[in-house]
PyMOL Python script that loads the backbone (N, CA, C, O; Angstrom):
from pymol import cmd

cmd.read_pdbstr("""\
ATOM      1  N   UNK A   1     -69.923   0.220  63.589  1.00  0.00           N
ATOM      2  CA  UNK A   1     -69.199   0.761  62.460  1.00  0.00           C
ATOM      3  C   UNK A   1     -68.478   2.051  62.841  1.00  0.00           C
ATOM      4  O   UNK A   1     -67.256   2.191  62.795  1.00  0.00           O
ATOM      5  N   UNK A   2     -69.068   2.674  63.095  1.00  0.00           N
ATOM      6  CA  UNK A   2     -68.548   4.422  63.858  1.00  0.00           C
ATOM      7  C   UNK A   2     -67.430   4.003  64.732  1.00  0.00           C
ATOM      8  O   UNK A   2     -66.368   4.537  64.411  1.00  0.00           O
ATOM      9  N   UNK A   3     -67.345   3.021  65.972  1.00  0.00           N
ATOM     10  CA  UNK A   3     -66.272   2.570  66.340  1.00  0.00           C
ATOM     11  C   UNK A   3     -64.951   2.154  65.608  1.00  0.00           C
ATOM     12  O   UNK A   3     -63.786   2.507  65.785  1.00  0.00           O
ATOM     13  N   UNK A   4     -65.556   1.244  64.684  1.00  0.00           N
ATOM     14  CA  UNK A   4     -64.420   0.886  63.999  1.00  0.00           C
ATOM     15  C   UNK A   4     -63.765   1.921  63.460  1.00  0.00           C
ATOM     16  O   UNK A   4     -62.549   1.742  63.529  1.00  0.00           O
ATOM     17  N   UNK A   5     -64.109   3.068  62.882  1.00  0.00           N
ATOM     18  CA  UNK A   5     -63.728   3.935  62.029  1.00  0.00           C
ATOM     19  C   UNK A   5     -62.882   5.048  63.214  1.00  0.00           C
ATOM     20  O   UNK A   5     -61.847   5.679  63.000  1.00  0.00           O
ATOM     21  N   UNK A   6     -63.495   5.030  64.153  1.00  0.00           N
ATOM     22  CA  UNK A   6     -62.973   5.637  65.186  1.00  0.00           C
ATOM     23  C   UNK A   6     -61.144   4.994  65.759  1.00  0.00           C
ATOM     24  O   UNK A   6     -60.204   5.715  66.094  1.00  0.00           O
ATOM     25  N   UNK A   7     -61.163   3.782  65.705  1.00  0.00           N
ATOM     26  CA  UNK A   7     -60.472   3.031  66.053  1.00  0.00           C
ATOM     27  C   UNK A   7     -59.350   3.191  64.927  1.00  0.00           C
ATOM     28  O   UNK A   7     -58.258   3.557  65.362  1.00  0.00           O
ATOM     29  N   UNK A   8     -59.441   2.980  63.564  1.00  0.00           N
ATOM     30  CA  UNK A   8     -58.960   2.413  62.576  1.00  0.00           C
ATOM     31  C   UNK A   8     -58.698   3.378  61.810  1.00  0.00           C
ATOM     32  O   UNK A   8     -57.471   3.343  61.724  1.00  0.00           O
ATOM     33  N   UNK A   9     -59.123   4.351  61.101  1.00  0.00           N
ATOM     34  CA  UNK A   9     -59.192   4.790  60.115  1.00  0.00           C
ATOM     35  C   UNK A   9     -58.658   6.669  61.003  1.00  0.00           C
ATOM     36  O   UNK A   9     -57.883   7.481  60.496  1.00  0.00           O
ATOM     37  N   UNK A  10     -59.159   6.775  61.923  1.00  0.00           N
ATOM     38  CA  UNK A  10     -58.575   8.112  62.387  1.00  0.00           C
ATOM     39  C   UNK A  10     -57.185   8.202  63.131  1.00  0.00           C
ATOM     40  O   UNK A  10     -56.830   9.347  63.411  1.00  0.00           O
ATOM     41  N   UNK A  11     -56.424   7.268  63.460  1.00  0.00           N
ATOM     42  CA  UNK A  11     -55.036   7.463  63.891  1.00  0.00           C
ATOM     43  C   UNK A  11     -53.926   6.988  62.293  1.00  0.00           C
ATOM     44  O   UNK A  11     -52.751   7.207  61.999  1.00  0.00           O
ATOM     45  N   UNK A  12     -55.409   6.061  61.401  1.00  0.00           N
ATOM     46  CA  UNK A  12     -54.181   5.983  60.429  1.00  0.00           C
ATOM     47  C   UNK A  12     -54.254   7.168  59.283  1.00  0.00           C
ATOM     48  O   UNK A  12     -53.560   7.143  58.267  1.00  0.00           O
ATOM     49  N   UNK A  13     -55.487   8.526  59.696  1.00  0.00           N
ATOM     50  CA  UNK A  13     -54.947   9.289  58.586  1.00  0.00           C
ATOM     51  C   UNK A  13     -54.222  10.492  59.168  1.00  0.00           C
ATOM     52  O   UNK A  13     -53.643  11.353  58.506  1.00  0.00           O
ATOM     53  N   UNK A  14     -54.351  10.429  60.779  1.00  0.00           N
ATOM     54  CA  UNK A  14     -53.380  11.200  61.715  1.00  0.00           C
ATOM     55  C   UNK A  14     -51.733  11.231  61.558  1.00  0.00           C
ATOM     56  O   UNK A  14     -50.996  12.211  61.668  1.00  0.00           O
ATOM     57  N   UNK A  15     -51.412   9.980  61.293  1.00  0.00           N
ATOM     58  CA  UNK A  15     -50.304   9.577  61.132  1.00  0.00           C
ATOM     59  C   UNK A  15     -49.565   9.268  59.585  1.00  0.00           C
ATOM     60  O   UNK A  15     -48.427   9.033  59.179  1.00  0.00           O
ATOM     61  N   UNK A  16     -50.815   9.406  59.050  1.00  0.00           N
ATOM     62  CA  UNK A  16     -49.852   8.945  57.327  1.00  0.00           C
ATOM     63  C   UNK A  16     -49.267  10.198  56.219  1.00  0.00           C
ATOM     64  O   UNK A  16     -49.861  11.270  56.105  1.00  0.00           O
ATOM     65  N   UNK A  17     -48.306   9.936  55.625  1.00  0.00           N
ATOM     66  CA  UNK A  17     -47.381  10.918  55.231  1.00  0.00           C
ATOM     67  C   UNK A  17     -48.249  11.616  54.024  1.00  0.00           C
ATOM     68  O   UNK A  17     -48.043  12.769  53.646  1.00  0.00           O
ATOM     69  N   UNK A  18     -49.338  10.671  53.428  1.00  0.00           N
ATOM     70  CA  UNK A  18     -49.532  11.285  51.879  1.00  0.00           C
ATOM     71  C   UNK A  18     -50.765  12.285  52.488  1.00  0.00           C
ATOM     72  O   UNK A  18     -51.341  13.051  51.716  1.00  0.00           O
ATOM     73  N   UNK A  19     -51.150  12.221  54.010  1.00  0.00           N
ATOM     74  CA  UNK A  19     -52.118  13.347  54.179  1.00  0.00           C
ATOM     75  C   UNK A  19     -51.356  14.283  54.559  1.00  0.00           C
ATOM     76  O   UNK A  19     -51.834  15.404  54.380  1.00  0.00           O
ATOM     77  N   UNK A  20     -49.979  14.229  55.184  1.00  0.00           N
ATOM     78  CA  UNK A  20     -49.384  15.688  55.058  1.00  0.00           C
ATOM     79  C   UNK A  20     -49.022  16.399  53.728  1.00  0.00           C
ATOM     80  O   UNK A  20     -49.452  17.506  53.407  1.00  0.00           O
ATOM     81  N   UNK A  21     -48.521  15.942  53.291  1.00  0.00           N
ATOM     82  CA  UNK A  21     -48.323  16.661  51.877  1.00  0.00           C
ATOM     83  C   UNK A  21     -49.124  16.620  50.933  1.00  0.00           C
ATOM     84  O   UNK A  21     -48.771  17.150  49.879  1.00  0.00           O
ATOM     85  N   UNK A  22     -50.581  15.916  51.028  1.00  0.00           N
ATOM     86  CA  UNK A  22     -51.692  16.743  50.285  1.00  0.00           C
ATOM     87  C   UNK A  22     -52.144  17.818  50.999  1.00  0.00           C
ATOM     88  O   UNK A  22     -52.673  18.623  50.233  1.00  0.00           O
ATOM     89  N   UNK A  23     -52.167  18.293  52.517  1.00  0.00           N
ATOM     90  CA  UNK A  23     -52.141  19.196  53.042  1.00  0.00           C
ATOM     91  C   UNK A  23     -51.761  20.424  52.584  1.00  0.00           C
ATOM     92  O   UNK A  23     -52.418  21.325  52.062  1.00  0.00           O
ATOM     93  N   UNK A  24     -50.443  20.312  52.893  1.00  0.00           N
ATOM     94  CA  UNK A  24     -49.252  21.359  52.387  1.00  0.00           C
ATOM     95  C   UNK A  24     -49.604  21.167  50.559  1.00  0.00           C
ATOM     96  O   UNK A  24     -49.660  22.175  49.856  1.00  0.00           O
ATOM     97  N   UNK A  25     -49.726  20.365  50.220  1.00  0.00           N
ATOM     98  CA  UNK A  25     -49.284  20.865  48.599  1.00  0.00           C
ATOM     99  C   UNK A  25     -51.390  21.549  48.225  1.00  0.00           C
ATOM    100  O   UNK A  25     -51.632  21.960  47.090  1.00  0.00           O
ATOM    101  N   UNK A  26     -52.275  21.540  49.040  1.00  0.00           N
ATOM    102  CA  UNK A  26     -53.843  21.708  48.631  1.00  0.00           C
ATOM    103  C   UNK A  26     -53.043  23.256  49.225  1.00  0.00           C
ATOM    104  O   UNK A  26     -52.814  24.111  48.369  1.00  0.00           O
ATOM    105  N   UNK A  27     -52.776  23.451  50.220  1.00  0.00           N
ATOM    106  CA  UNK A  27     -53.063  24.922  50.969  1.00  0.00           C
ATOM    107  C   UNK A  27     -51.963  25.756  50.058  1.00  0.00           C
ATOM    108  O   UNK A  27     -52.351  26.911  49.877  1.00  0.00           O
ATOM    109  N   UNK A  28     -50.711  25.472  49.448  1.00  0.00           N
ATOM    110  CA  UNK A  28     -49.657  25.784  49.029  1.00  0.00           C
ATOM    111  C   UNK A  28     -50.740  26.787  47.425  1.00  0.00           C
ATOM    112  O   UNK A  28     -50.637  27.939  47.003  1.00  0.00           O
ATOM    113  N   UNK A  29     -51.590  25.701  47.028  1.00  0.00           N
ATOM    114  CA  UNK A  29     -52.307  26.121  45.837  1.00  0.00           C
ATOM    115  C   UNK A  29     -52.945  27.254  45.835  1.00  0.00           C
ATOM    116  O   UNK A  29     -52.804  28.345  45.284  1.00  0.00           O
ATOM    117  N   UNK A  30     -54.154  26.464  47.043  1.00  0.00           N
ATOM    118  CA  UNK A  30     -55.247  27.663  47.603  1.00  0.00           C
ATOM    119  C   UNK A  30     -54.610  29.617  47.617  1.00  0.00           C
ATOM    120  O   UNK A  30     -55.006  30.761  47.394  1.00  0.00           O
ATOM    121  N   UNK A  31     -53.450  28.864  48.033  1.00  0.00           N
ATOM    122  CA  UNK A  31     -52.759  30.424  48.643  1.00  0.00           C
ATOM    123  C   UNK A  31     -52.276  31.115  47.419  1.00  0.00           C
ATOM    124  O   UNK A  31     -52.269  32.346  47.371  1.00  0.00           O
ATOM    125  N   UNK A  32     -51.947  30.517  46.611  1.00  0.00           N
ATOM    126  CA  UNK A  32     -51.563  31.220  45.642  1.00  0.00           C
ATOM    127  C   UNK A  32     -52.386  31.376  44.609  1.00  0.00           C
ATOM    128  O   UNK A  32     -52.202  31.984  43.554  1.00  0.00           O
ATOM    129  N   UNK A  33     -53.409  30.716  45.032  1.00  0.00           N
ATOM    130  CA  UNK A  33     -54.586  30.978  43.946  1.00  0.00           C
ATOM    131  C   UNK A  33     -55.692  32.189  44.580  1.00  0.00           C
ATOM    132  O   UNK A  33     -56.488  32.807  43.874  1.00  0.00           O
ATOM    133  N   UNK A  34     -55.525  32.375  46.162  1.00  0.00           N
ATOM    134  CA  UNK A  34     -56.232  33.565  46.825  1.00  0.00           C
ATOM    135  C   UNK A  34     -55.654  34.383  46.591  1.00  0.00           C
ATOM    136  O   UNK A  34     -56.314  35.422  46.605  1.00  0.00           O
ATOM    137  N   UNK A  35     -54.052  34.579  46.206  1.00  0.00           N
ATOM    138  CA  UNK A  35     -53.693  35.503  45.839  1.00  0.00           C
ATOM    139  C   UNK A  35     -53.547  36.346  44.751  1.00  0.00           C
ATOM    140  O   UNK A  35     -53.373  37.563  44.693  1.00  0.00           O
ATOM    141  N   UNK A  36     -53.661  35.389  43.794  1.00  0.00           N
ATOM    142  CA  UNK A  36     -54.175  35.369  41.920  1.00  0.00           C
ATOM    143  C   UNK A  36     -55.596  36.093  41.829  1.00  0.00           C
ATOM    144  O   UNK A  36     -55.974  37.090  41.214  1.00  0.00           O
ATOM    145  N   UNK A  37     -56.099  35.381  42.508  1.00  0.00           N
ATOM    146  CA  UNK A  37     -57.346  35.906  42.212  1.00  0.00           C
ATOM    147  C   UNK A  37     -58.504  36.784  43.007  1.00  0.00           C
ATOM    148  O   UNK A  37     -59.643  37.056  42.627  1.00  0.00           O
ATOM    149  N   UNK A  38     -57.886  37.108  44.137  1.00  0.00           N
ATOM    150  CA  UNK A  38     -57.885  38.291  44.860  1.00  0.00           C
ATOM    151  C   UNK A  38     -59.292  37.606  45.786  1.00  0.00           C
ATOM    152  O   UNK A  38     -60.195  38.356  46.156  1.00  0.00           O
ATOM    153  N   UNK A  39     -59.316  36.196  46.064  1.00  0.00           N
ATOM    154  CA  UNK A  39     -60.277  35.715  46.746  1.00  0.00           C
ATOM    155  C   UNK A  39     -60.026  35.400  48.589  1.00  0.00           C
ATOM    156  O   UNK A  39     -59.285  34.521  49.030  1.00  0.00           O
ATOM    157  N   UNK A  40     -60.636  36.113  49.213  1.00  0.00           N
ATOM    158  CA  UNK A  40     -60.136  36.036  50.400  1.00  0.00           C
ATOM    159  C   UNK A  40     -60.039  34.347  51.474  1.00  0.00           C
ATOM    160  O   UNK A  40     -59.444  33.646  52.294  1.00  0.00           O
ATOM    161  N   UNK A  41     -61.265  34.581  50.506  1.00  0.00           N
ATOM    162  CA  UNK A  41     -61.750  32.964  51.175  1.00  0.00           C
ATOM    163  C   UNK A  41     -61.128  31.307  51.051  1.00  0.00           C
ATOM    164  O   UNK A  41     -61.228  30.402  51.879  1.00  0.00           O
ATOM    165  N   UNK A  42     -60.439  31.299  49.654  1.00  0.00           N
ATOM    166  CA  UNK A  42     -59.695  30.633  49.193  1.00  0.00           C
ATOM    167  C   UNK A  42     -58.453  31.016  49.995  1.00  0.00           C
ATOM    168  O   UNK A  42     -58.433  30.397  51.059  1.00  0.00           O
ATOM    169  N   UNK A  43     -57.658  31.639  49.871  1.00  0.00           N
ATOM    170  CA  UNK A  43     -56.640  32.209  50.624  1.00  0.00           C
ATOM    171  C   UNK A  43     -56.482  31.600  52.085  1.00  0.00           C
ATOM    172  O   UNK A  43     -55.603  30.800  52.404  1.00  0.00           O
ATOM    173  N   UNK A  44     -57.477  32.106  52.925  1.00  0.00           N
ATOM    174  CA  UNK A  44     -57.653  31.452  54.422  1.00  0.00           C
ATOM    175  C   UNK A  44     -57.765  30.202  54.404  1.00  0.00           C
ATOM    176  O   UNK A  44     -56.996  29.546  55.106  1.00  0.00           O
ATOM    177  N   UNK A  45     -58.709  29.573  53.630  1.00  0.00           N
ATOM    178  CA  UNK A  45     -58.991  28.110  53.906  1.00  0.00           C
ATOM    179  C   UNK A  45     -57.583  27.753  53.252  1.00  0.00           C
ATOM    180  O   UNK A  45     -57.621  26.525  53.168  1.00  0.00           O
ATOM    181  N   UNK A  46     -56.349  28.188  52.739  1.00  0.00           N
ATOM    182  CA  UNK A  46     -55.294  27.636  52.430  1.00  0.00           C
ATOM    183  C   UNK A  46     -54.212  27.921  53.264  1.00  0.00           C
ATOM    184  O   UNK A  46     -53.443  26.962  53.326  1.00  0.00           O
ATOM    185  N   UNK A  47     -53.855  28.922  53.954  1.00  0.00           N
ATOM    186  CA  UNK A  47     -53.309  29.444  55.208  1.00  0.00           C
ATOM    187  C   UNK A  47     -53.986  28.157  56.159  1.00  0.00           C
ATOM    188  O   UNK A  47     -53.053  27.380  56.364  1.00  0.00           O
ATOM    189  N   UNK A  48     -54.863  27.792  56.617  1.00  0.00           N
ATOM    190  CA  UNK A  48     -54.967  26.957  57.658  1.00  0.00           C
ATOM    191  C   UNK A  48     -54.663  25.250  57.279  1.00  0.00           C
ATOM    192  O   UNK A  48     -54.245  24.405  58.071  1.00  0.00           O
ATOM    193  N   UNK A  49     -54.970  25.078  56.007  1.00  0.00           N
ATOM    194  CA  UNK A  49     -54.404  24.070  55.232  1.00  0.00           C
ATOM    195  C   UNK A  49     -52.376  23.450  55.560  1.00  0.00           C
ATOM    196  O   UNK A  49     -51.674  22.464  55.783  1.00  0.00           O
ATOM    197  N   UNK A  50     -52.356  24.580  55.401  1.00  0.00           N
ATOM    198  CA  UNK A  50     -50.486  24.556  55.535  1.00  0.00           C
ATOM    199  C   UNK A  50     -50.556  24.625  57.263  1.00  0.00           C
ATOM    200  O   UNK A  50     -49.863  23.695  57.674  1.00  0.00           O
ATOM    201  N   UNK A  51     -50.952  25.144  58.036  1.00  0.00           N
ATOM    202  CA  UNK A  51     -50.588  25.161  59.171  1.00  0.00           C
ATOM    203  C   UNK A  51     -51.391  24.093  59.950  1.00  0.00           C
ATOM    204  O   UNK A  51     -51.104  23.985  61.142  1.00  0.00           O
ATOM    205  N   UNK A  52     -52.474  23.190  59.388  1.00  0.00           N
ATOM    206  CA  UNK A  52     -52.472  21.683  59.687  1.00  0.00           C
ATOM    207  C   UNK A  52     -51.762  20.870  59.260  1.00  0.00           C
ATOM    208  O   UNK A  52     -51.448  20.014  60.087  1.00  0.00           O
ATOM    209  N   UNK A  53     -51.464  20.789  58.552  1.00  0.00           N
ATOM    210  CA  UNK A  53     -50.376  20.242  57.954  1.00  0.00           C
ATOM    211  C   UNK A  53     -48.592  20.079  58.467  1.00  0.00           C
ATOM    212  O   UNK A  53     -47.972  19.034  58.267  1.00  0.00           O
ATOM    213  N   UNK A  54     -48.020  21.204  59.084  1.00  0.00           N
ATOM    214  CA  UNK A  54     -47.392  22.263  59.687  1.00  0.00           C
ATOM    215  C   UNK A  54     -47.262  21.490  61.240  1.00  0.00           C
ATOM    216  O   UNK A  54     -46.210  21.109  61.754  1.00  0.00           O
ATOM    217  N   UNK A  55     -48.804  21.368  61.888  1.00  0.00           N
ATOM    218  CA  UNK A  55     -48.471  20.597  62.934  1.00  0.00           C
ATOM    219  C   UNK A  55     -48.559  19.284  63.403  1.00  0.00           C
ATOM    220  O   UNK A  55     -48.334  18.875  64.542  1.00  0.00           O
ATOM    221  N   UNK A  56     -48.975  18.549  62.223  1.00  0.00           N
ATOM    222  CA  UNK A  56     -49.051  17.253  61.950  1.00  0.00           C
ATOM    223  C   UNK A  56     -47.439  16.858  62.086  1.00  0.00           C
ATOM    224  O   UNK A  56     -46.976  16.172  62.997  1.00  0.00           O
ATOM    225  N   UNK A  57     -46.928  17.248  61.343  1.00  0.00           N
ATOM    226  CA  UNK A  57     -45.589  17.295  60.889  1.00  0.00           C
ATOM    227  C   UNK A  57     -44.548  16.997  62.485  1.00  0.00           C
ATOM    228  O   UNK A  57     -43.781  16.127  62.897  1.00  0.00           O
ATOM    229  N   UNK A  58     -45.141  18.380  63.002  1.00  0.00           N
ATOM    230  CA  UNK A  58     -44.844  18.507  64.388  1.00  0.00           C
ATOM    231  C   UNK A  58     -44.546  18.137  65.303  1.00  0.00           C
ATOM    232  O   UNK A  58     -43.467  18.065  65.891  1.00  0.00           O
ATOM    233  N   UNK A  59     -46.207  17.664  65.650  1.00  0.00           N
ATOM    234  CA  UNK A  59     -46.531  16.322  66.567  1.00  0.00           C
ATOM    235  C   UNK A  59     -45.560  15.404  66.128  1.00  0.00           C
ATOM    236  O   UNK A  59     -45.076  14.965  67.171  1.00  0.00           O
ATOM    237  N   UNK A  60     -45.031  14.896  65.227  1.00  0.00           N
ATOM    238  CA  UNK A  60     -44.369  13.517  64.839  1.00  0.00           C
ATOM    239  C   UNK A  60     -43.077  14.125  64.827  1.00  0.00           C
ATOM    240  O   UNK A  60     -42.323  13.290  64.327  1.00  0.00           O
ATOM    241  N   UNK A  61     -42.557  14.967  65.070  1.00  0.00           N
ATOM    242  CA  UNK A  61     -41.112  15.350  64.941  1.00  0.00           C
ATOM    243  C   UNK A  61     -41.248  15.380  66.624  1.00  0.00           C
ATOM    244  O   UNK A  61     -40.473  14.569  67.130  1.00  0.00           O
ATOM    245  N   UNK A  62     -41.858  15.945  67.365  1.00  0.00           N
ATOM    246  CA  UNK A  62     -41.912  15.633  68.458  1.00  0.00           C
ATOM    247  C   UNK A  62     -42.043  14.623  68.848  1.00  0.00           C
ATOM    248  O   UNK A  62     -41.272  14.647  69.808  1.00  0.00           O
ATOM    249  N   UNK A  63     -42.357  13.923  68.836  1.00  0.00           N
ATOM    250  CA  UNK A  63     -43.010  12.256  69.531  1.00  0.00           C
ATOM    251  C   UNK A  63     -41.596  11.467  69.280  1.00  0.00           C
ATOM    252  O   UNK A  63     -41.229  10.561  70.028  1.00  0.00           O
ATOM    253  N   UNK A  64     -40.783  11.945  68.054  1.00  0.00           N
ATOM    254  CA  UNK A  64     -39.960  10.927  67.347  1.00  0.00           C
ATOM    255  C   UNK A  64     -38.709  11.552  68.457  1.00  0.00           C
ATOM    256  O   UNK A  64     -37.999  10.780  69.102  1.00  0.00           O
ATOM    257  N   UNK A  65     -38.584  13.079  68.550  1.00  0.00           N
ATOM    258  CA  UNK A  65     -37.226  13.627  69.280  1.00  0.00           C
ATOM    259  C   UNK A  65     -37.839  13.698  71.086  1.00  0.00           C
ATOM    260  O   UNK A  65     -37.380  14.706  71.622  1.00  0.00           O
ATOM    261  N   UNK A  66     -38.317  13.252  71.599  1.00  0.00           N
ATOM    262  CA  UNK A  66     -38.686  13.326  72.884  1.00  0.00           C
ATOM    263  C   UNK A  66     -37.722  12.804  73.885  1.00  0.00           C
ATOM    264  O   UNK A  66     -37.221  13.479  74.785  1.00  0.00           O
ATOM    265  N   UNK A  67     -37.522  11.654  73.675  1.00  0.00           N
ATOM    266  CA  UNK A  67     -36.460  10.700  74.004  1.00  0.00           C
ATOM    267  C   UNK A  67     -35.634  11.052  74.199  1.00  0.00           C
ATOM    268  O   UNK A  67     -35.158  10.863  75.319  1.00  0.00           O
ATOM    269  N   UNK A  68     -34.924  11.808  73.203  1.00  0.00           N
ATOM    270  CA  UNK A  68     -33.483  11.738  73.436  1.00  0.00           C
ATOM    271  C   UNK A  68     -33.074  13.243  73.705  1.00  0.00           C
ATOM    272  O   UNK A  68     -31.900  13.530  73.941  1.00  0.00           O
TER     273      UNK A  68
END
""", "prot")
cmd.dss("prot")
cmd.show_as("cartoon", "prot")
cmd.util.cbc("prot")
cmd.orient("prot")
């Protein structure tokens, strides 16, 4: 089972679009809600949110422009 999931389920949430932009739109919140509410911790865990997100994005803008 762990294989399979290894196999299957981790390149397809590496690669799928609705985990980037729950990314970006969870950390987009966090951040402005660490900033609302003067919580540091919320804040960071939303700063790193956007910048996984950020290089997800990345990786696939790379992979896609390599070529040419």
């Amino acid at each position: 089972m762990k294989n399979l999931i290894t196999q299957k389920l981790v390149p397809y949430l590496i690669h799928s679009k609705p985990l980037n932009a729950l990314l970006g739109a969870a950390g987009i919140l966090a951040v402005f809600y660490g900033m609302l509410a003067k919580n540091n911790l919320v804040f960071i865990i939303g700063i790193v949110c956007i910048i996984g997100g950020y290089l997800l994005i990345r990786r696939r803008l790379k992979r896609n422009y390599s070529g040419r």
